[in-house]
DRENGU-708951 format. One record per atom (N, C-alpha, C): residue in three letters; atom name; y negated, x, z. Coordinates in steps of 0.02 Angstrom, whole numbers, plus 50000, padded with zeros to 5 digits. Example, Ala and Ser with C-alpha at 12.3 -4.5 7.8 and 13.67 -1.06 7.14 Angstrom:
REM DRENGU-708951
+-----+----+-------+-------+-------+
:  aa : at :     v :     u :     w :
+-----+----+-------+-------+-------+
: ALA :  N : 50284 : 50660 : 50390 :
: ALA : CA : 50225 : 50615 : 50390 :
: ALA :  C : 50165 : 50660 : 50390 :
: SER :  N : 50112 : 50642 : 50354 :
: SER : CA : 50053 : 50684 : 50357 :
: SER :  C : 49998 : 50645 : 50394 :
+-----+----+-------+-------+-------+
***
This chain:
REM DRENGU-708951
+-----+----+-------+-------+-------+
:  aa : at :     v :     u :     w :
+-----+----+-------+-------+-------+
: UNK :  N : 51417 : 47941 : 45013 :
: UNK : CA : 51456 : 47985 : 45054 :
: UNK :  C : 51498 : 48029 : 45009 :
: UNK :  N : 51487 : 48090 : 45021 :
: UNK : CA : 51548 : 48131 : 44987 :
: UNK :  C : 51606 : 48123 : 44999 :
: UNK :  N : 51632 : 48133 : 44941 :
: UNK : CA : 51721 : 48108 : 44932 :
: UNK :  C : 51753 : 48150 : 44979 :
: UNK :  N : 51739 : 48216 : 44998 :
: UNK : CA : 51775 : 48263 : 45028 :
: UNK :  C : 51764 : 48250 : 45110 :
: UNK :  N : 51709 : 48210 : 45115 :
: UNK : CA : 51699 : 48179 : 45201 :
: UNK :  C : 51766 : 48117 : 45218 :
: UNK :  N : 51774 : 48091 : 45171 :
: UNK : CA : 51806 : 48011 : 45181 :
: UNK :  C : 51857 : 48045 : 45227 :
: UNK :  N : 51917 : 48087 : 45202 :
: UNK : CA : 51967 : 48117 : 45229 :
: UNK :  C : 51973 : 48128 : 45303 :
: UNK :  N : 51905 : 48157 : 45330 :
: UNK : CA : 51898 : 48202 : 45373 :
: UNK :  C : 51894 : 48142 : 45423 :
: UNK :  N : 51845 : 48090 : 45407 :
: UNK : CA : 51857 : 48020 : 45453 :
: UNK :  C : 51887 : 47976 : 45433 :
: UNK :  N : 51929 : 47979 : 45400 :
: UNK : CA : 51981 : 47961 : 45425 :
: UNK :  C : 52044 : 47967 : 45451 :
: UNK :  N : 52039 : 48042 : 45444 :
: UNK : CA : 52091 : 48065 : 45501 :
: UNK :  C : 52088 : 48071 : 45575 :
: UNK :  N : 52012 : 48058 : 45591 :
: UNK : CA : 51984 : 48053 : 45669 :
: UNK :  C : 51984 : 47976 : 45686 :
: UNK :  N : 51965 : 47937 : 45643 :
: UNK : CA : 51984 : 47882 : 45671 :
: UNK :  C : 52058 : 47875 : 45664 :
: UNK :  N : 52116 : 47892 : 45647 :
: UNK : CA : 52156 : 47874 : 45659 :
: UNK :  C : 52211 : 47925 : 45709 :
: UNK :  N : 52157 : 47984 : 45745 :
: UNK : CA : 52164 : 48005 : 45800 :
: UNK :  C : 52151 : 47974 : 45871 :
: UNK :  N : 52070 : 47913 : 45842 :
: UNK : CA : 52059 : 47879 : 45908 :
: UNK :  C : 52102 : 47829 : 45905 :
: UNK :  N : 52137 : 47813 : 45888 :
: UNK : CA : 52193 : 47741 : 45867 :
: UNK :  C : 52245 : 47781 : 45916 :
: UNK :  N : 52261 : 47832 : 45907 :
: UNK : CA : 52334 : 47865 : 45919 :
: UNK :  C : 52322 : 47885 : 46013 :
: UNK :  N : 52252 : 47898 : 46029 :
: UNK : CA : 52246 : 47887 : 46085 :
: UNK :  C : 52230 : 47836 : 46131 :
: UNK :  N : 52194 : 47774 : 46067 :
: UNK : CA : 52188 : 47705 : 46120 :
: UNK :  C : 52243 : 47686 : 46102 :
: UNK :  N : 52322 : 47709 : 46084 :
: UNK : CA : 52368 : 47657 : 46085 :
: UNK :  C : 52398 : 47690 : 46142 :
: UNK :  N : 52395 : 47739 : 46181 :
: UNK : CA : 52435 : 47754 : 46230 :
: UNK :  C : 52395 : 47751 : 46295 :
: UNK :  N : 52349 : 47698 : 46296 :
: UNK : CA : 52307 : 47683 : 46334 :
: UNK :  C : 52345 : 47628 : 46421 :
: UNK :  N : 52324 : 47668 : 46471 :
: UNK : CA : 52361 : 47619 : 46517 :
: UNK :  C : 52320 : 47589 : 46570 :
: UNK :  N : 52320 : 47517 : 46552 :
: UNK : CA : 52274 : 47482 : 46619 :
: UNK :  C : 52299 : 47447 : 46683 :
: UNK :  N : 52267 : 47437 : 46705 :
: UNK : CA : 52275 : 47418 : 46786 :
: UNK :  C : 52233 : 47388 : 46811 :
: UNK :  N : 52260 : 47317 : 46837 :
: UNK : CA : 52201 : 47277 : 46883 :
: UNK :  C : 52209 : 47252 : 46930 :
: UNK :  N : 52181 : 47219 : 46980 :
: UNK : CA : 52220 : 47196 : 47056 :
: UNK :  C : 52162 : 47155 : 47097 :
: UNK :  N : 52216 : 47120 : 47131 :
: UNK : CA : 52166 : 47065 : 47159 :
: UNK :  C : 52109 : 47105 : 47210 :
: UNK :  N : 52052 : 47092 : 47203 :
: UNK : CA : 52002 : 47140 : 47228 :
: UNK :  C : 51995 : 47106 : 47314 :
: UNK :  N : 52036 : 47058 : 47340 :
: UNK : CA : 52021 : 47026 : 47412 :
: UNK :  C : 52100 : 47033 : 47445 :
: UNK :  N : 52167 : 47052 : 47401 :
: UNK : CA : 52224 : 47094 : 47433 :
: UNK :  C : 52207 : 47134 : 47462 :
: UNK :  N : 52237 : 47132 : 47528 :
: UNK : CA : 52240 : 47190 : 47574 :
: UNK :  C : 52310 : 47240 : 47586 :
: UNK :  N : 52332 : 47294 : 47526 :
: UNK : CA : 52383 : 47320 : 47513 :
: UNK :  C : 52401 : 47376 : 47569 :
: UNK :  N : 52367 : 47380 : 47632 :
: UNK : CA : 52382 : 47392 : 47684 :
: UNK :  C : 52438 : 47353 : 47732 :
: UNK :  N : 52440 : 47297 : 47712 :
: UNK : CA : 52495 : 47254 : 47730 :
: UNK :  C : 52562 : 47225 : 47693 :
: UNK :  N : 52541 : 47260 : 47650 :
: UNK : CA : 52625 : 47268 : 47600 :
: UNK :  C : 52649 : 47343 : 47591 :
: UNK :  N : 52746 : 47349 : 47646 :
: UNK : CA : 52760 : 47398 : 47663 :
: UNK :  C : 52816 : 47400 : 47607 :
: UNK :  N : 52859 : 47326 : 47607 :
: UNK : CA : 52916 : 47301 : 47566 :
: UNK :  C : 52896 : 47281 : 47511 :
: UNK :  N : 52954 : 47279 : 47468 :
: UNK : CA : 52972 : 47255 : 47394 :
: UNK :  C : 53028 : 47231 : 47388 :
: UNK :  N : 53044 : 47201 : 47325 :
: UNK : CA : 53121 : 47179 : 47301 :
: UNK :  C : 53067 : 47158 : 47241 :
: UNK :  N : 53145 : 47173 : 47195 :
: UNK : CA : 53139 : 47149 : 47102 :
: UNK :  C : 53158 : 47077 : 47105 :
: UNK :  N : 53106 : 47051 : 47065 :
: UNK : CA : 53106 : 46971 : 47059 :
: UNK :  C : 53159 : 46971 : 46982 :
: UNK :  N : 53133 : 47020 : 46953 :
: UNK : CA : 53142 : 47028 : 46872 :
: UNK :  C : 53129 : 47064 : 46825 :
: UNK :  N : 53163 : 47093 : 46781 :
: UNK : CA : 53152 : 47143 : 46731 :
: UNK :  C : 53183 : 47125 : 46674 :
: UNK :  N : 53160 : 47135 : 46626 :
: UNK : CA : 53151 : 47116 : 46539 :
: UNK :  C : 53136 : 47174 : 46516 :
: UNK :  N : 53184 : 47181 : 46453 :
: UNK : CA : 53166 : 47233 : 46410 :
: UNK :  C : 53212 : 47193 : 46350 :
: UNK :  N : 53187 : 47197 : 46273 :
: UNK : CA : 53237 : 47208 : 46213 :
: UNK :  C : 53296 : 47227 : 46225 :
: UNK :  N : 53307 : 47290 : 46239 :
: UNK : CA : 53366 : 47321 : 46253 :
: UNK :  C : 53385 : 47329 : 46323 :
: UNK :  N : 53449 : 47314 : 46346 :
: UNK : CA : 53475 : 47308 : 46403 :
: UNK :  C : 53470 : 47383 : 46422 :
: UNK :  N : 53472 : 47417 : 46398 :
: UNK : CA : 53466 : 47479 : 46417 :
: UNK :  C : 53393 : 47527 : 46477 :
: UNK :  N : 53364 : 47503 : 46444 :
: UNK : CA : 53306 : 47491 : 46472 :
: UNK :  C : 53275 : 47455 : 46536 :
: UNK :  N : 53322 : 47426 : 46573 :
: UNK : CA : 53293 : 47374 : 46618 :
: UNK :  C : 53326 : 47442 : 46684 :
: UNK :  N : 53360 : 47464 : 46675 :
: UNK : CA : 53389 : 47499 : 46726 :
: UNK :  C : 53336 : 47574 : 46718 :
: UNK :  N : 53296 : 47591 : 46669 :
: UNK : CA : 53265 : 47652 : 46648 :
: UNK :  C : 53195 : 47631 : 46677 :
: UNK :  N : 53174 : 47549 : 46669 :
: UNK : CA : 53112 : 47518 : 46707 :
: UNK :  C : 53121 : 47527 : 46770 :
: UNK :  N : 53180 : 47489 : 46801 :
: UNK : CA : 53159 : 47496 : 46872 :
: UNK :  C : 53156 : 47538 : 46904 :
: UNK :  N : 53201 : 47619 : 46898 :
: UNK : CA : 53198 : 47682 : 46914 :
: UNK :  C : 53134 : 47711 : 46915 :
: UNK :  N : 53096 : 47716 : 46851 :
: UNK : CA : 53052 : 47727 : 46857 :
: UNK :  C : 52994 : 47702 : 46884 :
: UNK :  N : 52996 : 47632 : 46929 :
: UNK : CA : 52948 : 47600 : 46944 :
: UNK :  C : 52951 : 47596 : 47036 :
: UNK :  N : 53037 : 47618 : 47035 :
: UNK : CA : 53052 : 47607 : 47104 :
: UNK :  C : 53032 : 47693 : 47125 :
: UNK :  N : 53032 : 47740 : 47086 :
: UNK : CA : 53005 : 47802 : 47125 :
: UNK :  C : 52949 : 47806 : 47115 :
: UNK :  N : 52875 : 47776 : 47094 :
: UNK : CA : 52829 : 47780 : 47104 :
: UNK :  C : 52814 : 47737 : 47182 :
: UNK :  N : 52845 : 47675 : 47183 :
: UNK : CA : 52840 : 47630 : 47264 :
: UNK :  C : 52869 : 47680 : 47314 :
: UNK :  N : 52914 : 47717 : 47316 :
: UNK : CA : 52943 : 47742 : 47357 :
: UNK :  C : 52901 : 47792 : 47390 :
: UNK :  N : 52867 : 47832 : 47324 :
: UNK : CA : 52818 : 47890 : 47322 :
: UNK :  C : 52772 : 47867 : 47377 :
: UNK :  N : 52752 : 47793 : 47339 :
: UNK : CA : 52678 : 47762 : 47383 :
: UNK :  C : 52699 : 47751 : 47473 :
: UNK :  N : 52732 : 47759 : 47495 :
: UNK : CA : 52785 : 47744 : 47550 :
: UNK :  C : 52806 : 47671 : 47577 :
: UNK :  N : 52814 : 47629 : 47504 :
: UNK : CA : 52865 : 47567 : 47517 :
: UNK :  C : 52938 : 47578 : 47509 :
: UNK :  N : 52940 : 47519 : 47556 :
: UNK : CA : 53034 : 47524 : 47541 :
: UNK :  C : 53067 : 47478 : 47500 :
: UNK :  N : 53119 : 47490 : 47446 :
: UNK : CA : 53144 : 47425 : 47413 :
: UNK :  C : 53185 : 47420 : 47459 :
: UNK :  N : 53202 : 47323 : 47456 :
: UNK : CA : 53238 : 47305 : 47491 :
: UNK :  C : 53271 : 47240 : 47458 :
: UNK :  N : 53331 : 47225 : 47466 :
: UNK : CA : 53375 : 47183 : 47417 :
: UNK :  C : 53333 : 47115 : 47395 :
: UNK :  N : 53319 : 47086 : 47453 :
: UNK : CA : 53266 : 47026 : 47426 :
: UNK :  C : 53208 : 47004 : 47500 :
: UNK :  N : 53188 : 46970 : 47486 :
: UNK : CA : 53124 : 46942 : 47529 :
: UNK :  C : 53079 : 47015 : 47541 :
: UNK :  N : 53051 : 47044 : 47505 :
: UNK : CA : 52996 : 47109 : 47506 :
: UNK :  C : 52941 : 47064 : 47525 :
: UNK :  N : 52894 : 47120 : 47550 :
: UNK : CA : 52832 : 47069 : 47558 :
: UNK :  C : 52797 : 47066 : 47495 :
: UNK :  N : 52808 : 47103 : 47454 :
: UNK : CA : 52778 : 47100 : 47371 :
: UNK :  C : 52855 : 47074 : 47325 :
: UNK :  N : 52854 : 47053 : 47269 :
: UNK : CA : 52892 : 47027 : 47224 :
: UNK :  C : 52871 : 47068 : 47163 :
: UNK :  N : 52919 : 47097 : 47130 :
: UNK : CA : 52909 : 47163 : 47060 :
: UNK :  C : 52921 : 47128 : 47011 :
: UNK :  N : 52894 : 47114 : 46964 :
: UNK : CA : 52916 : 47099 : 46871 :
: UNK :  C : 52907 : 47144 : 46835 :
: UNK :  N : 52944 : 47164 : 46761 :
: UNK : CA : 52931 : 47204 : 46730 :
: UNK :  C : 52954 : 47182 : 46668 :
: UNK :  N : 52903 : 47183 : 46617 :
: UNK : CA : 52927 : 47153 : 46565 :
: UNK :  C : 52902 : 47211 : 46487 :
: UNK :  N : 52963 : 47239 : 46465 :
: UNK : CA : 52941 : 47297 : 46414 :
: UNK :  C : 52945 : 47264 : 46335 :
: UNK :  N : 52935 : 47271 : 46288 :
: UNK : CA : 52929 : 47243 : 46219 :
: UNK :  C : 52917 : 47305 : 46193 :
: UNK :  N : 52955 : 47269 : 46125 :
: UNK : CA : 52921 : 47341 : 46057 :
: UNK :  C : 52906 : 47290 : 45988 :
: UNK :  N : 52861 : 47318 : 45969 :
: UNK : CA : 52854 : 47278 : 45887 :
: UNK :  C : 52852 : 47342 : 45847 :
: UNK :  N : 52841 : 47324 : 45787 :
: UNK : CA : 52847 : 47360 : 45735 :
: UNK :  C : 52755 : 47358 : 45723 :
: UNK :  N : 52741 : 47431 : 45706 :
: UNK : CA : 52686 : 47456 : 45680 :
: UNK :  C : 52695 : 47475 : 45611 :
: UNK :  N : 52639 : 47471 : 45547 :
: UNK : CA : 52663 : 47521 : 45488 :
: UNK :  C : 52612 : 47562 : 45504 :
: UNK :  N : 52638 : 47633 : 45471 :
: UNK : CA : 52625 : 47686 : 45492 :
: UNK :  C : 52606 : 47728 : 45424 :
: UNK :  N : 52563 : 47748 : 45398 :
: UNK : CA : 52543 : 47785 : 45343 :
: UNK :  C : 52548 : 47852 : 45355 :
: UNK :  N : 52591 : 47878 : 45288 :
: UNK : CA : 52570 : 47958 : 45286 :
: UNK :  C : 52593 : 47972 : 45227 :
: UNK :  N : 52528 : 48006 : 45236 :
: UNK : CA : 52511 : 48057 : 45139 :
: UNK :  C : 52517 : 48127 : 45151 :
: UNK :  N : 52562 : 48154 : 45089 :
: UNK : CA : 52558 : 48216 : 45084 :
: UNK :  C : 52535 : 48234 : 45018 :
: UNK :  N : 52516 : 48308 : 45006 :
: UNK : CA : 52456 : 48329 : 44953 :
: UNK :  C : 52506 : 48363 : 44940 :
: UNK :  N : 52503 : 48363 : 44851 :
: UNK : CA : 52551 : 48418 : 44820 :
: UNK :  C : 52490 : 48453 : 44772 :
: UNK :  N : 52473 : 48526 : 44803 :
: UNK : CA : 52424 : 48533 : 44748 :
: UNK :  C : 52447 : 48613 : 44722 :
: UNK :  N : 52384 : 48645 : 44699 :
: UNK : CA : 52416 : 48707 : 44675 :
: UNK :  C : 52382 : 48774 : 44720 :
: UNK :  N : 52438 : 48798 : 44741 :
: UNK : CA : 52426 : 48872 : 44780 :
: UNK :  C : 52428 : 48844 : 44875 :
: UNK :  N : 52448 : 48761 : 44884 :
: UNK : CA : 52432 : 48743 : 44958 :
: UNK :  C : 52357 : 48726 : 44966 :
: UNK :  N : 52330 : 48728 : 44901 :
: UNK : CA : 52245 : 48706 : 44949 :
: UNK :  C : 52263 : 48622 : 44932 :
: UNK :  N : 52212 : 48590 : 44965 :
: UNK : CA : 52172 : 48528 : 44959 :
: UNK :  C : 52130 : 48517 : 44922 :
: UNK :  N : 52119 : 48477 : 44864 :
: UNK : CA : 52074 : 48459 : 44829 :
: UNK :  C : 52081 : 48395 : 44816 :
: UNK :  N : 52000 : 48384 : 44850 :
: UNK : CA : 51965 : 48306 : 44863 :
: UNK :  C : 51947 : 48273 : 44818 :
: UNK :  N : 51929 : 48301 : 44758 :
: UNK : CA : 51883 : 48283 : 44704 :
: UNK :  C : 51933 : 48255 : 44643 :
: UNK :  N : 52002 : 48243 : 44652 :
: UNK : CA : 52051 : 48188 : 44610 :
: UNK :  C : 52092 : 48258 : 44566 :
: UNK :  N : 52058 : 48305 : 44565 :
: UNK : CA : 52106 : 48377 : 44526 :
: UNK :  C : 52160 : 48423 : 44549 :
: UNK :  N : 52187 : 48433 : 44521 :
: UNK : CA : 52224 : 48494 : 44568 :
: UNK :  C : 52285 : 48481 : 44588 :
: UNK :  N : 52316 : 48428 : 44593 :
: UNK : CA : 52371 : 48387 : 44636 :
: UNK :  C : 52377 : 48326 : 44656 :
: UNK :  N : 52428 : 48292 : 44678 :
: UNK : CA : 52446 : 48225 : 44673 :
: UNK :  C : 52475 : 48214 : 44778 :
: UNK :  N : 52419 : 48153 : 44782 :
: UNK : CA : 52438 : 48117 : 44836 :
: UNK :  C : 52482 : 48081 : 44854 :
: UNK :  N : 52561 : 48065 : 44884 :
: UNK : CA : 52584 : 48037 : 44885 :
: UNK :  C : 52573 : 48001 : 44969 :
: UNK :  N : 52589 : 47928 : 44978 :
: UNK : CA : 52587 : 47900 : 45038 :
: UNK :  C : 52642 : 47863 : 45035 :
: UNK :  N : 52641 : 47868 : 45096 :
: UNK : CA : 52703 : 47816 : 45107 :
: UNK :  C : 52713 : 47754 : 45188 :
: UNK :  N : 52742 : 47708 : 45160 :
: UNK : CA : 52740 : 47662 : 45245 :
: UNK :  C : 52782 : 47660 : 45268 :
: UNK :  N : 52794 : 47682 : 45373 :
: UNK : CA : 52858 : 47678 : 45364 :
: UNK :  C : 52833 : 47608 : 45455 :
: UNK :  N : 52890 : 47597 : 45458 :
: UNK : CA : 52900 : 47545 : 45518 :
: UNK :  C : 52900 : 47586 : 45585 :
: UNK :  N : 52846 : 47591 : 45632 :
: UNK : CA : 52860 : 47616 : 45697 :
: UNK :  C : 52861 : 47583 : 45756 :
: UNK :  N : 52921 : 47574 : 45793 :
: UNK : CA : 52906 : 47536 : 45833 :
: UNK :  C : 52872 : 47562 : 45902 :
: UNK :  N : 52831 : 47540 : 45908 :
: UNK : CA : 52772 : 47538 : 45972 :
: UNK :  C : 52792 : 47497 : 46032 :
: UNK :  N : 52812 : 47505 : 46094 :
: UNK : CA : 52812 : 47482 : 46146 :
: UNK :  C : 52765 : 47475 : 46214 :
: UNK :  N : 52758 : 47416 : 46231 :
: UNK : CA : 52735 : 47397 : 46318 :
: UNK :  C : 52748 : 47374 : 46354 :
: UNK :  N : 52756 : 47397 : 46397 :
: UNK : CA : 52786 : 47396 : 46465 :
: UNK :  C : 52719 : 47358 : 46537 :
: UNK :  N : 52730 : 47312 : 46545 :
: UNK : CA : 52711 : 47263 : 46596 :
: UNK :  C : 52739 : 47263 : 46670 :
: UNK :  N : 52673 : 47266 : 46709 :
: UNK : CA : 52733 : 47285 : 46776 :
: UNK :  C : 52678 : 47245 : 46835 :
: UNK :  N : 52728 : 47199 : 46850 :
: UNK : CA : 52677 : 47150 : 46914 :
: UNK :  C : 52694 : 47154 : 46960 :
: UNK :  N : 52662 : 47135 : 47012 :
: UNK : CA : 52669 : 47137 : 47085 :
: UNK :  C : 52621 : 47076 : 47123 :
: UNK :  N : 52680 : 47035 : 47149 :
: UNK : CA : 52660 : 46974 : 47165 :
: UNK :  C : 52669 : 46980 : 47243 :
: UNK :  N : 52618 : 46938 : 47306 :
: UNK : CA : 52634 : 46923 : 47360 :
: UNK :  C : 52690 : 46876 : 47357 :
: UNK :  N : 52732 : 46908 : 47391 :
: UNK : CA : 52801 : 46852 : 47402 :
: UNK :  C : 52783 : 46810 : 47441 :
: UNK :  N : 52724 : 46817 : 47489 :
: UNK : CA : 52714 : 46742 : 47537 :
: UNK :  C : 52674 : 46674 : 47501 :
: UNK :  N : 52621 : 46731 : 47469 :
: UNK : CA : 52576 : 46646 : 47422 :
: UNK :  C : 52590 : 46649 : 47353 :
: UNK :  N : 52630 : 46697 : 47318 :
: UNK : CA : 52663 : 46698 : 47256 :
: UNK :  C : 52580 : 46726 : 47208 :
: UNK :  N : 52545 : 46726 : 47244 :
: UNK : CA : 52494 : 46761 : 47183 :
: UNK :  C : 52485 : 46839 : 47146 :
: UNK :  N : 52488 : 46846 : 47100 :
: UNK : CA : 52478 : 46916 : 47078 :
: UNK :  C : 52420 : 46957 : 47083 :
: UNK :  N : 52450 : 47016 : 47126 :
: UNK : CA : 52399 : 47058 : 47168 :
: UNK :  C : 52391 : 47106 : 47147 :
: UNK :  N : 52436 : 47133 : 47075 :
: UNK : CA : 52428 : 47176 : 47028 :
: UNK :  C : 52459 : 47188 : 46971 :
: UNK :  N : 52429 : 47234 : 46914 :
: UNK : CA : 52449 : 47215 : 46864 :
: UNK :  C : 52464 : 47300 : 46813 :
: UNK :  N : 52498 : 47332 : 46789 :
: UNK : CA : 52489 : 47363 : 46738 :
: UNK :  C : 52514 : 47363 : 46681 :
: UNK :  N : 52485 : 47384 : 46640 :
: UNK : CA : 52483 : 47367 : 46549 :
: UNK :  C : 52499 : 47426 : 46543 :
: UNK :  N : 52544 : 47491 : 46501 :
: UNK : CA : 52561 : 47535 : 46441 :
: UNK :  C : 52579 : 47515 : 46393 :
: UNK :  N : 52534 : 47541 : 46349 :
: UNK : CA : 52550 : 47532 : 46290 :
: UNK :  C : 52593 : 47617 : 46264 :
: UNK :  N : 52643 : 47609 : 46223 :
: UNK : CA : 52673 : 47661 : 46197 :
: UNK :  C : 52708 : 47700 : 46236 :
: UNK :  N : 52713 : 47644 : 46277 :
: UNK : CA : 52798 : 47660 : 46326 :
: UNK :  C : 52854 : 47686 : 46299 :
: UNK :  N : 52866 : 47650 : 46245 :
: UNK : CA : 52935 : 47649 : 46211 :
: UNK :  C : 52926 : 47634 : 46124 :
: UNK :  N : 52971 : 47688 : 46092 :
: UNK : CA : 52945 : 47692 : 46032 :
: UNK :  C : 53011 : 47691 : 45980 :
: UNK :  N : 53067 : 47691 : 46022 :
: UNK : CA : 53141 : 47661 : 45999 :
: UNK :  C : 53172 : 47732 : 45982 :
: UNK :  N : 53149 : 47789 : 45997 :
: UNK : CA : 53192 : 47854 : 45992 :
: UNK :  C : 53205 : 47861 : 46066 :
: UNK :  N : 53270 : 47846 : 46115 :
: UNK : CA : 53277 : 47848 : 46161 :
: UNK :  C : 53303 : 47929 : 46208 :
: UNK :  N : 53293 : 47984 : 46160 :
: UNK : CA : 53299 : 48030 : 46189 :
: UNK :  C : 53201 : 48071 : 46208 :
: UNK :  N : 53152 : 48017 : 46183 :
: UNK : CA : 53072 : 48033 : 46192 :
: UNK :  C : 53044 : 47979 : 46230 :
: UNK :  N : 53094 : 47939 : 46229 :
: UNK : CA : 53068 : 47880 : 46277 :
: UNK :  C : 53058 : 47880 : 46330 :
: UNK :  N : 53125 : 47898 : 46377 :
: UNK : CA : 53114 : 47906 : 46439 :
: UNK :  C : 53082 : 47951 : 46465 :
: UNK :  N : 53052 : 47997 : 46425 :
: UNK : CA : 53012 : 48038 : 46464 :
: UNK :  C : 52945 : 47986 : 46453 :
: UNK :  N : 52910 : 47959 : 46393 :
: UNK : CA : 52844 : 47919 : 46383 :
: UNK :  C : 52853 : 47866 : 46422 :
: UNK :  N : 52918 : 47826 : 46461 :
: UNK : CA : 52908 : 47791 : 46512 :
: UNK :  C : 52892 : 47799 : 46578 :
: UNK :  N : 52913 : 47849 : 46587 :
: UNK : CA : 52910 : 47899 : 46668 :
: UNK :  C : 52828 : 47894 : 46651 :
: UNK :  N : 52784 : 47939 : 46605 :
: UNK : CA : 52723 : 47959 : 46595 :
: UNK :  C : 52690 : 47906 : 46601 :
: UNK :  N : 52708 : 47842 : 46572 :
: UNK : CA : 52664 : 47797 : 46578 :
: UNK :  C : 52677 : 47766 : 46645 :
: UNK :  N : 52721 : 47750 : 46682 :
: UNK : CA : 52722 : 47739 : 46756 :
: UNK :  C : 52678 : 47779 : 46786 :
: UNK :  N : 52694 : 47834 : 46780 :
: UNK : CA : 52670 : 47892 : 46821 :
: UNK :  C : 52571 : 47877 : 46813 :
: UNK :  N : 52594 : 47825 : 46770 :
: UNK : CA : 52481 : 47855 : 46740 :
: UNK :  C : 52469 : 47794 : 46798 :
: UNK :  N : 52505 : 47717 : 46767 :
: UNK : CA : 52500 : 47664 : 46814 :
: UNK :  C : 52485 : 47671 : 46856 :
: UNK :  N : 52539 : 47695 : 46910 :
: UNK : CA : 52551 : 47701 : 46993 :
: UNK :  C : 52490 : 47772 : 47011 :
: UNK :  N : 52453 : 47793 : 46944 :
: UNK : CA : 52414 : 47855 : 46986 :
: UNK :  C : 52363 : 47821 : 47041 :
: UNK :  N : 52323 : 47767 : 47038 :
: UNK : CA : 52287 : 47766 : 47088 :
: UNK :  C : 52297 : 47712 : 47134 :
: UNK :  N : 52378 : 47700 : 47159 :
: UNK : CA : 52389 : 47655 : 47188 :
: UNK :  C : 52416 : 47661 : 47250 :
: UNK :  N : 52414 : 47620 : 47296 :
: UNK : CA : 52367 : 47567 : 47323 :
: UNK :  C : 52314 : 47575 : 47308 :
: UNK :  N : 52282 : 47509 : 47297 :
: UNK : CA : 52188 : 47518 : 47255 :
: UNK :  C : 52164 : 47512 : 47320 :
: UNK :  N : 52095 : 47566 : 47330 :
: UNK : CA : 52055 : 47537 : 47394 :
: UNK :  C : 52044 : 47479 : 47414 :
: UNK :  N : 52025 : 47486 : 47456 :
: UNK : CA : 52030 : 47419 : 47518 :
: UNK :  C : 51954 : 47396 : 47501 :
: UNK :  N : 51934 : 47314 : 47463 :
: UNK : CA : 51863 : 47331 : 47446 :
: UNK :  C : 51821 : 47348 : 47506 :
: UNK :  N : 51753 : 47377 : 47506 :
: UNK : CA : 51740 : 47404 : 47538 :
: UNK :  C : 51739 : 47472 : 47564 :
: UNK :  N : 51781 : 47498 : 47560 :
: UNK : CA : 51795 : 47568 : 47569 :
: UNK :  C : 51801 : 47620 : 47493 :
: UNK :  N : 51786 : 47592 : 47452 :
: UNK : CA : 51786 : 47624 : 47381 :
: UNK :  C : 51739 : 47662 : 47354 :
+-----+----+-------+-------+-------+
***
């Protein structure tokens, strides 16, 4: 393989990284009938930072509201959890010092420097349990919710709610 290819993939694979980390899933009991859940109430919310638990439920209570449930202090006919985390990612980046601004692949010309730095990566967990038989009737996963700069956060939390709650209530099986 030419030396001057390596670069090129690997800057695409670590484009597909940067989009499967902001990847958001969703799953749900496929024999719930979410035609019969109008109510809610918060069982519980978790986040690292206290800050955050009040930024979760806002954003989780205007997507239900959207869907046309109502929160209600306790006994909902669904039960809400939400549980957000961040870890630390290392994060590579090289810059090229060469001569005139070009790139040169072939080891001449200029000096690569890299460096690692700590990013923290967040996900955000968000369940929905029948309050009558306590089973979980749904589920969503974001990843890169929260990334510990809290003036970019709350907007990447809204976004990732917003992706969650896009196709919810899930059809009724049968009708899909």
């Amino acid at each position: 393989m030419k030396k001057h290819v390596k670069p090129i993939l690997t800057l695409m694979l670590l484009g597909t990284l940067v989009v499967l980390a902001k990847e958001v899933v969703t799953d749900y009991d496929h024999s719930a009938d979410f035609r019969h859940y109008k109510t809610y109430s918060w069982m519980r919310v978790k986040a690292g930072d206290p800050l955050w638990v009040d930024r979760i439920t806002r954003a989780v209570d205007a997507q239900l509201v959207t869907k046309g449930w109502s929160k209600v202090d306790a006994d909902g006919d669904v039960a809400v959890t939400a549980f957000g985390s961040t870890r630390e990612q290392p994060t590579l980046t090289t810059f090229y010092d060469g001569f005139g601004g070009r790139w040169f692949w072939r080891g001449f010309g200029g000096i690569a420097t890299t460096t690692v730095e700590d990013t923290p990566i967040g996900t955000l967990v968000v369940d929905l349990f029948d309050q009558h038989t306590g089973r979980l009737i749904w589920r969503g996963v974001g990843r890169d919710a929260m990334s510990g700069k809290p003036d970019k956060d709350e907007k990447k939390l809204e976004k990732v709610v917003d992706t969650m709650f896009e196709h919810f209530p899930p059809p009724q099986r049968g009708s899909e």
